[in-house]
C-alpha positions as MATLAB code, in Angstrom:
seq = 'XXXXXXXXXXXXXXXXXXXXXXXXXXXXXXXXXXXXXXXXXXXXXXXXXXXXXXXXXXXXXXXXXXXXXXXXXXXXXXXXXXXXXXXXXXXXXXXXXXXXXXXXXXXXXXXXXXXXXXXXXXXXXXX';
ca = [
      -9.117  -26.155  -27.958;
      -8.744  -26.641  -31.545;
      -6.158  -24.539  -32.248;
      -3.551  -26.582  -29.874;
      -1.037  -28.666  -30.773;
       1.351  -30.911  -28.852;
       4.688  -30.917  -30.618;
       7.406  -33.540  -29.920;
      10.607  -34.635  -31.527;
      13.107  -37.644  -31.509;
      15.910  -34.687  -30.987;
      15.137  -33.774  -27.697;
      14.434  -36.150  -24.761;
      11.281  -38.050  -24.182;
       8.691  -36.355  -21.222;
      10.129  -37.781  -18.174;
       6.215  -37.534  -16.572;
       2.866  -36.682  -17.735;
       3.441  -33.644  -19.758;
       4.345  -32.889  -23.506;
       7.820  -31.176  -24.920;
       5.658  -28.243  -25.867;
       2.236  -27.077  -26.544;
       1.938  -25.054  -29.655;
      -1.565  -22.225  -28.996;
      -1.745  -19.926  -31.826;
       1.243  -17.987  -32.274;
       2.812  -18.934  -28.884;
       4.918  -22.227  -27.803;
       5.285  -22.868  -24.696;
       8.485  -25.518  -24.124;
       8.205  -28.027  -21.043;
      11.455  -27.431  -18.894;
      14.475  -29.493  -19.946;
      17.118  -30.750  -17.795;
      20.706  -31.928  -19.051;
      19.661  -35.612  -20.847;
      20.828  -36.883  -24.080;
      17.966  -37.622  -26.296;
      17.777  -41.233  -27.322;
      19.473  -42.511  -23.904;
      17.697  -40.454  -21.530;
      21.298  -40.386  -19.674;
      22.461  -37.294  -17.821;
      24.819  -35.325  -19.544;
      28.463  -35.425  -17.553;
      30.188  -32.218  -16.619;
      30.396  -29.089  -15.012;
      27.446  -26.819  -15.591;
      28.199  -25.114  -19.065;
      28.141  -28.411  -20.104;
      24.866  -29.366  -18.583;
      23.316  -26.081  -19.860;
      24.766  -26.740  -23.468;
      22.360  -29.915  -23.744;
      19.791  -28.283  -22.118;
      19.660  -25.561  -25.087;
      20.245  -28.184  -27.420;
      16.998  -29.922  -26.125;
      15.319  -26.404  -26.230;
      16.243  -25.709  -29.913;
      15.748  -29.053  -30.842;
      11.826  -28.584  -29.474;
      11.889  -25.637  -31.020;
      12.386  -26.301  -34.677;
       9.965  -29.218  -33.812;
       7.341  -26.424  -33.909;
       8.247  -24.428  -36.754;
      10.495  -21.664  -35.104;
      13.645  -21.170  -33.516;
      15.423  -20.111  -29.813;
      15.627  -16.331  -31.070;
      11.833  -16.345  -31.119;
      12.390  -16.473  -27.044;
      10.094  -13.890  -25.683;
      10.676  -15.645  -21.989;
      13.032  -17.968  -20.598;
      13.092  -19.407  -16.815;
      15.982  -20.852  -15.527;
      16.286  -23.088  -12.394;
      19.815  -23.732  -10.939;
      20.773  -25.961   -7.927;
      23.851  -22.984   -7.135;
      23.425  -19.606   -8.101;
      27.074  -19.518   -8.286;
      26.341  -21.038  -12.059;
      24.668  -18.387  -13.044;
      27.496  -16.427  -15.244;
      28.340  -20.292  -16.880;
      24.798  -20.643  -17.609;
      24.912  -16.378  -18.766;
      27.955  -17.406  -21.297;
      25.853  -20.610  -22.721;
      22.832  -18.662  -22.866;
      24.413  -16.206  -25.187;
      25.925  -18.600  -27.333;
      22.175  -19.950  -28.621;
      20.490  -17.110  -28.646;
      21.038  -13.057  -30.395;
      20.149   -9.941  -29.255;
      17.335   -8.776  -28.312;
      17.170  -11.222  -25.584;
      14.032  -12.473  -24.204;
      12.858  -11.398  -20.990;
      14.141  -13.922  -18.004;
      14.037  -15.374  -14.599;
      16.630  -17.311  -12.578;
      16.544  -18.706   -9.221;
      17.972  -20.814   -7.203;
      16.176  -24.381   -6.150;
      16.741  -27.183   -3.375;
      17.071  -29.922   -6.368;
      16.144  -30.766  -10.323;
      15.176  -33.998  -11.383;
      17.815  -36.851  -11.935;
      20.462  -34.539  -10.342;
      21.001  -32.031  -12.780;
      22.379  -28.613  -11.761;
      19.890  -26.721  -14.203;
      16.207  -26.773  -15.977;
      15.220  -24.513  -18.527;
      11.756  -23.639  -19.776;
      11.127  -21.221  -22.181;
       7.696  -19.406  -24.400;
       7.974  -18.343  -27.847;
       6.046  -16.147  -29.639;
       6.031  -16.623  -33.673;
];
C-alpha cells in the first residue's frame, strides 16, 4: 500500500513483539494496544489501576501526536481489563484525556495482559 505509514515515537514505549505503535492508512490511525510501561525503561508502571490507565493514555496520546492528531480524534477505543471492577477508575481516567463527543467503545474483561498489567488500550482515529 502506498499510502501507509508506520508511525513510532521515543514518547511512548517500544513494540513489545512484532507489530508497530500505529499504522497511519489515509485518514485513519489505527494505535497498537498499550499496556501501563514507562517509555524509555519499558518498566511497569506501579499502582492501583487509575494509575496504570493514566500511562496507558499517556502512551496513547503520545502515539497519537506521533501521527499528526490527537486522543479527541478517537472515533473507537477498546479497553481490556483483568477486573471489571476497574471499570469506573478506568471511566474517570478516560474522561480526563479525552472531551465530549466520546468515541464509540468496548470493554471487557480478560484472563491476563502482558507483563501483568491490569489494563490495555487500543484505539482508531479518524483525521
Amino acid at each position: 500500500m502506498s499510502n501507509r505509514a508506520v508511525i513510532s515515537t521515543p514518547d511512548a514505549p517500544d513494540a513489545i513483539g512484532p507489530y508497530s505503535q500505529a499504522v497511519k492508512v489515509g485518514n485513519t490511525v489505527w494505535l497498537s494496544g498499550q499496556i501501563p510501561l514507562v517509555p524509555g525503561t519499558g518498566e511497569l508502571v506501579a499502582g492501583d489501576v487509575a494509575a496504570q490507565a493514566t500511562q496507558v493514555f499517556n502512551n496513547l496520546r503520545a502515539v497519537a501526536e506521533a501521527a499528526g492528531c490527537s486522543l479527541d480524534d478517537a472515533v473507537k477505543i477498546n479497553i481490556s481489563l483483568t477486573d471489571l471492577a476497574d471499570f469506573a477508575a478506568v471511566n474517570e481516567v478516560m474522561a480526563s484525556f479525552l472531551h465530549e463527543p466520546y468515541p464509540a467503545r468496548a470493554c471487557v474483561q480478560v484472563a491476563a495482559l502482558p507483563r501483568g498489567a491490569a489494563v490495555e488500550i487500543e484505539a482508531v482515529l479518524a483525521l
